[in-house]
C-alpha positions in Angstrom: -13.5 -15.9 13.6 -13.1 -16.5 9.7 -12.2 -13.6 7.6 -12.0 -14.0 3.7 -8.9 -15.1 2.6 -9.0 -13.3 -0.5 -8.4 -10.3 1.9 -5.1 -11.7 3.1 -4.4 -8.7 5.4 -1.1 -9.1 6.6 0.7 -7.3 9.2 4.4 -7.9 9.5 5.8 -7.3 13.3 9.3 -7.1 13.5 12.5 -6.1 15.6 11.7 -2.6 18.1 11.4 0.6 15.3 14.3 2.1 16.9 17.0 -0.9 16.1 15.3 -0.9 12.5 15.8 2.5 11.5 19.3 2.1 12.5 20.4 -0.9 11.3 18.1 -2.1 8.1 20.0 -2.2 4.7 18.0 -1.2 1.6 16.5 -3.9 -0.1 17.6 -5.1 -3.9 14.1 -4.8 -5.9 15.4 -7.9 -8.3 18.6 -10.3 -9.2 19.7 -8.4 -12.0 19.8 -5.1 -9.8 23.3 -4.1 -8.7 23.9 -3.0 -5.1 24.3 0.4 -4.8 25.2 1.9 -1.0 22.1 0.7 0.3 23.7 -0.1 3.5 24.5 3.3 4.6 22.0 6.1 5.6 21.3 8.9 3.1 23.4 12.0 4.1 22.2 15.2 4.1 24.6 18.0 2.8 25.6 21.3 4.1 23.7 24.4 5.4 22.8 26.2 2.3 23.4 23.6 -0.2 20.0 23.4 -1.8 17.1 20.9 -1.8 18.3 17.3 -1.1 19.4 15.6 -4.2 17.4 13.2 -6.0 19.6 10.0 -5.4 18.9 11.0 -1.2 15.2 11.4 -1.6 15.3 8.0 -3.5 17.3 6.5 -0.4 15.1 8.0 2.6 12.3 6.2 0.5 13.7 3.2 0.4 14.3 3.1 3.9 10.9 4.3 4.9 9.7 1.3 2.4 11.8 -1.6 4.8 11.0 0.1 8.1 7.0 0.0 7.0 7.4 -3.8 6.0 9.0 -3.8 9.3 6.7 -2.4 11.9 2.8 -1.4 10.3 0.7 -4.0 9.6 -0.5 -3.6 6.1 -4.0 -4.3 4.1 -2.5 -7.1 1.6 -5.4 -7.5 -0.5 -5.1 -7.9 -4.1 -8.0 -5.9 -5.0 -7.8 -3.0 -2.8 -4.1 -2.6 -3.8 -5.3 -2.8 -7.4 -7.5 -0.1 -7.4 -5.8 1.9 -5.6 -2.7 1.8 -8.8 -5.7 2.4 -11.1 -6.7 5.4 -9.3 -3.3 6.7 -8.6 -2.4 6.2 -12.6 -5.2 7.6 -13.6 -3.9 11.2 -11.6 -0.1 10.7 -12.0 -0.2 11.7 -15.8 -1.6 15.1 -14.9 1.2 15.3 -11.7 4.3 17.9 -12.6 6.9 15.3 -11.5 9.7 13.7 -13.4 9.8 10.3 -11.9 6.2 8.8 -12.2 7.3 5.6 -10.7 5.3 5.2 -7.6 5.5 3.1 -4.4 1.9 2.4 -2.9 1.4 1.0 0.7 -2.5 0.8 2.5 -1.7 1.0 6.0 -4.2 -1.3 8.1 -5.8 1.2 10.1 -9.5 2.6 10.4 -8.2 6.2 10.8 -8.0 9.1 8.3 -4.6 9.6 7.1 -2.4 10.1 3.7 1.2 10.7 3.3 3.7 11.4 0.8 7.3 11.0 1.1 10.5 11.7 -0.7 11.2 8.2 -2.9 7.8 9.3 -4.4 5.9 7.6 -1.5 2.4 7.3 -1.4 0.3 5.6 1.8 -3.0 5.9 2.5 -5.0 4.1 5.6 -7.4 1.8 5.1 -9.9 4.4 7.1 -9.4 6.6 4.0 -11.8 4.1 2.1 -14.3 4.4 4.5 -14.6 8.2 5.1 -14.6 9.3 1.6 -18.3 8.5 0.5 -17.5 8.9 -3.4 -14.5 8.2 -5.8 -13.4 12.1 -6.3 -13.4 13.0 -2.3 -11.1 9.5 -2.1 -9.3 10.8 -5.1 -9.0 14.2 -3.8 -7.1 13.2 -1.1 -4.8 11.4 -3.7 -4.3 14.0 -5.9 -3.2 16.5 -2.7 -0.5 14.0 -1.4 0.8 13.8 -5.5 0.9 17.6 -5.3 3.5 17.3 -2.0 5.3 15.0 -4.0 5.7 17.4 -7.0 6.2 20.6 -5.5 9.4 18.6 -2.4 7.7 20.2 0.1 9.0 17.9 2.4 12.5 18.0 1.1 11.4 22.1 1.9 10.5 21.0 5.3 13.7 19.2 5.6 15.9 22.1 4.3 14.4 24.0 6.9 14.8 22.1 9.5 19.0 21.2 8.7 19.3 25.3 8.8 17.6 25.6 12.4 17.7 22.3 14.4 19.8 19.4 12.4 18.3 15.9 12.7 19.7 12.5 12.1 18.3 11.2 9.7 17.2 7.9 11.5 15.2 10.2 13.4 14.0 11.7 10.3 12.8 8.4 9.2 10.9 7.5 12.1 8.8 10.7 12.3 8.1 9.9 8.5 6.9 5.9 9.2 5.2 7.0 12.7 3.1 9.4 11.3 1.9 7.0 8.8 0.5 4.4 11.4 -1.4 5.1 14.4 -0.7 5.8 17.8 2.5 8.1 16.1 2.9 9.9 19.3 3.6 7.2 21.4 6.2 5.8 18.6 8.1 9.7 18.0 8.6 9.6 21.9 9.5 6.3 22.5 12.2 6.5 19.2 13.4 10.2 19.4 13.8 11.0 22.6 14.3 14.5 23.2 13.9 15.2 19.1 10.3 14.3 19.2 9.2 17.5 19.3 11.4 19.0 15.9 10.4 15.7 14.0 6.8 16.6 14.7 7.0 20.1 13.4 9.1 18.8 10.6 6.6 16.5 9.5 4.0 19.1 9.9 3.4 21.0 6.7 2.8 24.5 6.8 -0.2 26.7 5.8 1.4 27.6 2.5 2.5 24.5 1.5 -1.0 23.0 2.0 -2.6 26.2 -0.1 -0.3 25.2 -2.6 -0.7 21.3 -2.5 -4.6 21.8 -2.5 -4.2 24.2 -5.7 -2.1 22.2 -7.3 -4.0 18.7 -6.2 -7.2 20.3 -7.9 -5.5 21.3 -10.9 -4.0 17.5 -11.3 -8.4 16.3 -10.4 -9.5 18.7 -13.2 -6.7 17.4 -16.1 -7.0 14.0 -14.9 -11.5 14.2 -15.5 -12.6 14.1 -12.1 -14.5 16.8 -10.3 -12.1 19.1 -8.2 -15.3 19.7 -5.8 -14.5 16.0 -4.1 -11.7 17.9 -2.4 -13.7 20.4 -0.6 -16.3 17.9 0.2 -13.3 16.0 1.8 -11.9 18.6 3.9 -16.2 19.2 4.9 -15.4 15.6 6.2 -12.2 16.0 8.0 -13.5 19.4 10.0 -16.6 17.1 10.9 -14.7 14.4 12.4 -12.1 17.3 13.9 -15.3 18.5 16.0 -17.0 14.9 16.7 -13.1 14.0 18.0 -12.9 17.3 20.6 -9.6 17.6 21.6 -8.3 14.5 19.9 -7.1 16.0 16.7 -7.4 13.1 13.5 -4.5 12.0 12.7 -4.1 13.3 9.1 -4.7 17.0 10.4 -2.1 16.7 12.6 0.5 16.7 10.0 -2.2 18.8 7.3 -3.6 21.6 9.2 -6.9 22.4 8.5 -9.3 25.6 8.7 -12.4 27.1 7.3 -10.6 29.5 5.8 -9.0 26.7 3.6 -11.9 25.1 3.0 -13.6 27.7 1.5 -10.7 28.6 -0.3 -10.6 25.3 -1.7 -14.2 25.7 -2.7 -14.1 28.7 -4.2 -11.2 27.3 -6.7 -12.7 24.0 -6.9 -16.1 25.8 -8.8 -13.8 27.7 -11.4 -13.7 24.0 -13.3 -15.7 23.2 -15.6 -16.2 19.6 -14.9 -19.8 19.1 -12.5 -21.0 16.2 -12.9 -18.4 12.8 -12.8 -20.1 9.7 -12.0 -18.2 7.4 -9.9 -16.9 4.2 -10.9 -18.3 0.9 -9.7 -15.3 -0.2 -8.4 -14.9 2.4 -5.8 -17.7 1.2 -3.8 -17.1 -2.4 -4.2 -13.1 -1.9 -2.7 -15.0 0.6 -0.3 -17.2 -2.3 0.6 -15.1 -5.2 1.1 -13.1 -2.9 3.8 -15.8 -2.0 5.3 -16.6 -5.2 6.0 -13.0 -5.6 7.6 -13.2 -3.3 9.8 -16.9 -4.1 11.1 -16.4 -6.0 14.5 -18.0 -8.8 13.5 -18.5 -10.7 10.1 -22.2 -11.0 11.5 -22.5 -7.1 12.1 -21.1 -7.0 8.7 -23.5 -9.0 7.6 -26.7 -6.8 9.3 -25.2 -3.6 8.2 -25.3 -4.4 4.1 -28.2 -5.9 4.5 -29.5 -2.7 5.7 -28.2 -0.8 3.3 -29.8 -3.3 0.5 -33.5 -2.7 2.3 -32.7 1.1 2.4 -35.0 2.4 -0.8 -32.1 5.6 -0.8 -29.4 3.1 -1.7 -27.8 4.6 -4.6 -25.0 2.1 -4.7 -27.0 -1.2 -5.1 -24.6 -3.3 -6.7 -22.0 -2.4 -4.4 -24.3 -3.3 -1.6 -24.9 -6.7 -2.4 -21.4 -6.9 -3.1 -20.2 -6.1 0.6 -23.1 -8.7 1.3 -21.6 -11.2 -0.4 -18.0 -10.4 0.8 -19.8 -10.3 4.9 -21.6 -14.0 4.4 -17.4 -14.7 3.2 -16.5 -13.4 6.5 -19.1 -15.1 8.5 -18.2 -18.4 6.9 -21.3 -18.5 4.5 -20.0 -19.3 0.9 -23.1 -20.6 -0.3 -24.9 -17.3 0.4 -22.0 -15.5 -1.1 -21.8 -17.6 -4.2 -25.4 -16.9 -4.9 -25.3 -13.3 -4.6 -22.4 -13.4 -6.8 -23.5 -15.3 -9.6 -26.4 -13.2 -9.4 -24.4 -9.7 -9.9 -21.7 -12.0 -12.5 -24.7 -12.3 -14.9 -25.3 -8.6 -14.9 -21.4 -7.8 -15.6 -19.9 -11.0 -17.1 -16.0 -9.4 -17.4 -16.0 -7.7 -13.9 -13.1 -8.8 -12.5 -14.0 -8.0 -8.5 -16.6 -10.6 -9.0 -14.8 -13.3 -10.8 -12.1 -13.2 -8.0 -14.5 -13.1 -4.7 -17.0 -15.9 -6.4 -13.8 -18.0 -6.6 -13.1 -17.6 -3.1 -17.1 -18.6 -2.0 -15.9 -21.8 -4.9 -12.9 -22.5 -3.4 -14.0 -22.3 0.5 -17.0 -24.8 -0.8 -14.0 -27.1 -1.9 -15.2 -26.6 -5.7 -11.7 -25.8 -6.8 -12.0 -26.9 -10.3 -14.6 -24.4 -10.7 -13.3 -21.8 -9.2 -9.4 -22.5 -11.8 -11.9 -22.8 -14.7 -13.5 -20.0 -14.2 -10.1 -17.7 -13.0 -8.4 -19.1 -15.9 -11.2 -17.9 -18.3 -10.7 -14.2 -16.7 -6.5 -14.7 -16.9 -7.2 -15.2 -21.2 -9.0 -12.3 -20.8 -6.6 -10.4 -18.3 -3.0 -10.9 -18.8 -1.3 -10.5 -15.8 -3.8 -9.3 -13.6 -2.5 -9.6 -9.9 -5.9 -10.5 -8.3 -6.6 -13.0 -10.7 -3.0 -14.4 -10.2 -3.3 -14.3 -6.4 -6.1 -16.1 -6.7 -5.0 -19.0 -9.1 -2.1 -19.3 -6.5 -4.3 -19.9 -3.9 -6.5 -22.3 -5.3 -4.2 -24.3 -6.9 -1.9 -24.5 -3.4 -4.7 -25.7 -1.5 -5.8 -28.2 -4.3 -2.6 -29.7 -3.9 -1.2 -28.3 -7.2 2.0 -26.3 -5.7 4.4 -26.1 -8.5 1.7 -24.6 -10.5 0.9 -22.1 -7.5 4.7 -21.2 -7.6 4.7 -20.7 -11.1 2.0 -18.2 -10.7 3.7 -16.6 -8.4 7.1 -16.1 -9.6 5.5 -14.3 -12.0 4.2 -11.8 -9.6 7.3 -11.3 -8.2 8.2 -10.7 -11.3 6.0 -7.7 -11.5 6.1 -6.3 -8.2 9.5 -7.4 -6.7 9.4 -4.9 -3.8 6.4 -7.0 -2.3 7.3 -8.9 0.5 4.0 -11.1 1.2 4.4 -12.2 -2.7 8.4 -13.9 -1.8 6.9 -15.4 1.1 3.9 -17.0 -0.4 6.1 -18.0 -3.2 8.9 -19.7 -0.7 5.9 -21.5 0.7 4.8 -22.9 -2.6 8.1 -23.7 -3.5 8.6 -25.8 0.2 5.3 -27.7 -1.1 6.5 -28.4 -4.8 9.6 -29.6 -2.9 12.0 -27.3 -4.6 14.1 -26.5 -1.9 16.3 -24.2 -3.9 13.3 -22.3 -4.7 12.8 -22.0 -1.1 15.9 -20.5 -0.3 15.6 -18.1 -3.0 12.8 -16.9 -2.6 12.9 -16.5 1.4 16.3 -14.7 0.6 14.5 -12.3 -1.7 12.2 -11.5 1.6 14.7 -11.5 4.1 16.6 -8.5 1.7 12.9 -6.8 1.6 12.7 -6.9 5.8 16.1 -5.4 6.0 18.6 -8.8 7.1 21.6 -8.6 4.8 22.7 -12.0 7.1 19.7 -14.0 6.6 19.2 -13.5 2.9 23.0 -14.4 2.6 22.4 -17.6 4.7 19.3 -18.4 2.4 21.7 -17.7 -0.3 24.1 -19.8 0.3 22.2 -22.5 1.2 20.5 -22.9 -2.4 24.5 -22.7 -3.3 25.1 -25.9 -1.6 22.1 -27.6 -3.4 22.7 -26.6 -7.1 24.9 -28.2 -8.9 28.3 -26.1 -10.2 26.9 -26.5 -14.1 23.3 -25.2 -13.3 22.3 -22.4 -15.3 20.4 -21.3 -11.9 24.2 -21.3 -10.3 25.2 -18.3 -12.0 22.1 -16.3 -10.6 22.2 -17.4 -7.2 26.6 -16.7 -7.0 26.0 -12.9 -8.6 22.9 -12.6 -6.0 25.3 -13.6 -3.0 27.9 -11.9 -4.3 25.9 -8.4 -4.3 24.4 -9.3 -0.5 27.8 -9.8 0.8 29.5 -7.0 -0.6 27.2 -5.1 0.8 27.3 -6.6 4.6 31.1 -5.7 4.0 30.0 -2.3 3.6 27.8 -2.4 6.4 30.0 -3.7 9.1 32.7 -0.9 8.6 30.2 1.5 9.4 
């Protein structure tokens, strides 16, 4: 079955979680970037010492960061992960937090479910998109997870839990990245053994602290201009699926307990703003689309079920409609239909950039490549830097047989999001194509540091060593790089 490639949903299996979480070494987010203790697990101190530092919370993130690269399959699409910043930028202004430097990951998965965690953390499920029928219910759900973030209630949680019943933190660790994907129960008891049950209430928050997340999640809506009432429609949402589900509890309640009580609470705060009446934005329901298409069993339900929604005469999301059409006759390996539609809803919005980048994919799966670069070159002019349009470009011009122009696209990606391990890869495959083999190794030793193996990315490493001449400017980047990977194994191997 053909899926659109513009989706690129890439899932990333790796070694068994348990020899992960003990043995992967923090990645380094880009060549000038020193090593810091990376190698060594954050330490939690004393009884009675206070909150966990900063500098700890930073390191339990970036371990959670490898061991999701590691062992949940992800959504890699360009546009979904694009909105999703937009959305999450639009709130973190109005978020009490010092650090507003956020790391976002969609987990591939149908199911409800949010998390934050220390690092400042945030992961959503795919399923979120499809649950939450508007922008400020989605956004509600964003705003609570900020409001965990801001007010350390896990590093409470954790506090807690080194006064009554210490845990390693590799255990820690696990419980955090199992309750992210699905299936968590299976993974807490296969990974912490007899701890299973203290990770679980650790990672459960309590009452108070998700009173005080959805108070201060509806203050961050209000300041931000979206309607704090999406957040009590959400929770409306979650209690209907908690009854549908009987005694299988959805996932996302089981670490955020939910009852009526809160939910009217919530709604009762949530009418003290002023705000009413936000419209949504477009773009909500077109990303909302294109997963529901992914997660449709088949491209050719996909295609039955927009089309339904286009004949429905309630359909107050027309546009988007069509849209998800478009993106299902993608799936079901009909460009022609798709390329139609979306000229058709190009003409109406010329500078949408959603459109420009899925008619490019129905161009470039109808082998009209030079199309499809002229017209995502025209939206780059207009777009500096824009990551769909990029990852676009970088696919058309791979497949057209134009690889060192894919690469260059792509090294500039990695230049803006370093700590994505699917960008390093594609780029170490463009750079095999252009025949740059020390592009190669860098690059694959950039990904190798991302999945955790200090060895391979220092075997990658030195292999672009041997194939660079000693007076290459490039020499000088790849010794300091293998310099700061091997120090680091040093450090690692006296452990």
């Amino acid at each position: 079955m053909k899926f659109v490639r513009a989706l690129a949903f890439h899932g990333v299996t790796g070694h068994k979680a348990a020899s992960l979480l003990i043995s992967a070494v923090l990645a380094l987010p880009a060549p000038s970037v020193a090593f810091a203790n990376e190698d060594l697990l954050p330490t939690l101190g004393g009884v009675g010492g206070g909150l966990i530092s900063d500098q700890q919370e930073a390191d339990i993130g970036q371990q959670v960061m490898r061991s999701l690269r590691q062992s949940a399959d992800q959504v890699r699409d360009p546009l979904v992960y694009d909105y999703l910043s937009a959305i999450v930028y639009r709130l973190i202004p109005s978020v009490p937090i010092k650090d507003k430097q956020l790391s976002l990951v969609v987990i591939d998965s149908p199911a409800i479910n949010a998390f934050a965690v220390p690092g400042n953390i945030i992961g959503i499920n795919g399923g979120l998109f499809l649950n939450a029928q508007t922008e400020q219910q989605f956004s509600s759900v964003i705003a609570h997870e900020l409001a965990h973030l801001s007010q350390r209630h896990f590093a409470r949680r954790l506090e807690q839990q080194e006064t009554s019943a210490p845990l390693t933190i590799a255990g820690m660790v696990a419980g955090i990245i199992l309750s992210a994907v699905t299936k968590s129960d299976v993974g807490i008891a296969a990974i912490a053994g007899t701890q299973a049950m203290a990770i679980q209430n650790m990672l459960q928050y309590s009452r108070a602290n998700e009173q005080e997340a959805d108070r201060v999640g509806l203050d961050i809506m209000a300041d931000a201009g979206m309607n704090p009432r999406g957040m009590p429609e959400m929770f409306e949402i979650m209690m209907r699926q908690n009854r549908l589900q009987g005694n299988q509890v959805p996932e996302y309640l089981s670490t955020h307990p939910l009852t009526q009580s809160r939910v009217s609470d919530s709604r009762s705060r949530a009418e003290q703003y002023s705000m009413t009446d936000v419209a949504d934005k477009l773009e909500y329901h077109l990303v909302r689309a294109r997963l529901q298409v992914h997660y449709t069993r088949t491209p050719e339900d996909a295609v039955k079920v927009f089309e339904d929604y286009i004949r429905s005469s309630s359909n107050p999301q027309a546009d988007a409609a069509h849209y998800g059409l478009a993106v299902a006759y993608l799936a079901a390996n009909r460009p022609g239909d798709a390329s139609s539609l979306l000229q058709d809803l190009l003409s109406r919005q010329p500078g949408r950039i959603t459109y420009q980048v899925t008619l490019a994919e129905a161009l470039h799966d109808l082998k009209r490549s030079d199309e499809a670069r002229e017209l995502l070159k025209k939206a780059l002019n207009r777009n500096p830097g824009n990551f769909p349009i990029t990852a676009m470009l970088a696919d058309v011009e791979r497949d057209a047989g134009n690889p060192q122009q894919a690469a260059d696209y792509l090294r500039g990606l990695t230049r803006d999001f370093p700590q994505r391990e699917d960008i390093w890869l594609k780029l170490a495959e463009a750079e095999g194509l252009a025949r740059n083999i020390v592009g190669v190794h860098r690059a694959r030793a950039e990904y190798e540091l991302l999945m955790g193996d200090l060895e391979a990315a220092q075997r990658q490493l030195r292999e672009a060593q041997e194939k660079i001449s000693p007076d290459a400017p490039m020499r000088q980047i790849i010794n300091e790089r293998l310099s700061q990977v091997s120090q680091a194994l040093i450090r690692q191997r006296q452990q």
